[in-house]
C-alpha positions, 0 to 999 in steps of 0.5 A, spaced: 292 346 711 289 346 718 293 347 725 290 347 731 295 351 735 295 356 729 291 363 731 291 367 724 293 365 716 298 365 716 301 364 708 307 363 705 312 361 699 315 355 700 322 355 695 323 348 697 317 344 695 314 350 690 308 351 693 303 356 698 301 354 703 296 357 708 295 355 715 288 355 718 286 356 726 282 350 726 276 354 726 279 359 720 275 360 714 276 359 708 273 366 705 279 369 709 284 365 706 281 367 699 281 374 700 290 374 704 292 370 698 288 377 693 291 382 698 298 378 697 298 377 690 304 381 688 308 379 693 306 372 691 308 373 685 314 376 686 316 370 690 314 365 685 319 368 681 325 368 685 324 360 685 328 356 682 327 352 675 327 343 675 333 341 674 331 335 670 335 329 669 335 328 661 341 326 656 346 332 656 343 336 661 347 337 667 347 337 674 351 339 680 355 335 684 360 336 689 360 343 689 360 342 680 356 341 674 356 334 671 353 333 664 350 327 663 352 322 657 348 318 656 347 312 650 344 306 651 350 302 649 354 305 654 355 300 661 348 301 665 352 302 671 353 310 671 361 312 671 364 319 672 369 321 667 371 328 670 366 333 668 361 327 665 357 322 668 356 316 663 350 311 664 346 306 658 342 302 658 334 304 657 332 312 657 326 311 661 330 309 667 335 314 665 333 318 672 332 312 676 339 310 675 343 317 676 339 319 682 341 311 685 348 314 684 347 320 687 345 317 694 350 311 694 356 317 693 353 321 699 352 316 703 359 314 702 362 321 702 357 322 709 359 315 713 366 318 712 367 324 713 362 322 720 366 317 722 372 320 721 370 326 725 366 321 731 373 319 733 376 324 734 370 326 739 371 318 741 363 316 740 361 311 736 355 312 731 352 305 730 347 307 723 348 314 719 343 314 712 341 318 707 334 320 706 331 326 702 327 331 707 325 338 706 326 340 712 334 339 714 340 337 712 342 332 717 339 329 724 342 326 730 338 320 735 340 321 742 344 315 742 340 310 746 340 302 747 341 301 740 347 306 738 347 313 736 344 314 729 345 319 723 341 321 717 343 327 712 339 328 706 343 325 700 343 332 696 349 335 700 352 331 695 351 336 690 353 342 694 361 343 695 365 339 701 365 345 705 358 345 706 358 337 707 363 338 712 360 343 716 354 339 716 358 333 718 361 337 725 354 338 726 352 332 727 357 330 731 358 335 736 351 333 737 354 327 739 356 330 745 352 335 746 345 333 744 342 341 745 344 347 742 348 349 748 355 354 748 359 347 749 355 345 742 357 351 738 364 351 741 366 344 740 362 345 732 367 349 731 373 346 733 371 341 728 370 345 723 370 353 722 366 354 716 359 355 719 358 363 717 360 360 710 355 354 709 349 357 713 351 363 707 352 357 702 345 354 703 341 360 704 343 361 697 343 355 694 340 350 698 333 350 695 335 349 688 338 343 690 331 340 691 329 342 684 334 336 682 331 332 679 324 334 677 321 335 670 
């Protein structure tokens, strides 16, 4: 890709997406990129290799929730509607809509564990959040709107459904402290931490895990 405020090629792993990217000034050549990506050959390849693998959804596979690992039982003469029972996620109904359905589940169990837990910890600080989602970004776990005419507004990725609470919880505080506090101040990270102490752990989490997160559900 092309960046005009890029000044050199820049390359790099991507571990979330599965890719190499190179960024181009705008008038960079392609002959250079050609010959960074020659001279990074083993470091690339040693990138490559530490990704993690697809975590497909398929019958008998497992995926993690909450921290655990769900082993997906699935028959087509089971109810359509996905079920937990402990450990096992039951779901019927046609294998080709199998992921579909599971991955349907998933993002409705966040969002309801998210709006919880956020509306929980916005009273506390006495705001009131007008809309909170889930999406699938890249990028972060979570985002606050500077609350405006219509509300504050909070979006997080539904894959913190996959990760322990601790972490949800975490990212959850963060959120909301942004409610009071939307920078990166001393009185942000203060109040973070008042609601909830375990960020050392959760950055240390993430950093760990969160990638593989996003390797749910691909083939």
């Amino acid at each position: 890709m092309r960046r005009a405020a890029a000044r050199a090629i820049r390359l790099r792993a991507n571990s979330v997406q599965g890719a190499i990217q190179i960024s181009l000034p705008a008038r960079g050549g392609v002959a250079e990129a050609l010959k960074l990506l020659e001279s990074h050959r083993g470091w690339l390849e040693n990138q490559v290799a530490k990704w993690p693998g697809p975590r497909p959804i398929l019958p008998g596979a497992t995926i993690p929730f909450d921290g655990e690992e769900l082993t997906i039982d699935w028959h087509p003469a089971h109810k359509r509607t996905p079920v937990r029972r402990d450990n096992t996620l039951v779901i019927g109904g046609p294998e080709t809509l199998l992921a579909g359905r599971t991955l349907r589940w998933l993002k409705a169990e966040a969002l309801a564990d998210l709006a919880s837990a956020t509306r929980r910890l916005a009273a506390q600080v006495d705001r009131e959040v007008t809309q909170i989602r889930v999406g699938d970004p890249a990028g972060r776990w979570g985002s606050c709107a500077a609350p405006g005419k219509d509300g504050a507004r909070i979006a997080y990725s539904w894959r913190l459904i996959l990760a322990p609470a601790f972490v949800r919880d975490n990212v959850v505080a963060h959120e909301v402290a942004h409610l009071v506090h939307h920078n990166h101040s001393a009185a942000f990270h203060s109040l973070h931490q008042s609601l909830d102490s375990n960020t050392p752990a959760t950055k240390r989490w993430l950093a760990r895990n969160g990638a593989a997160l996003h390797w749910v559900g691909r083939d």
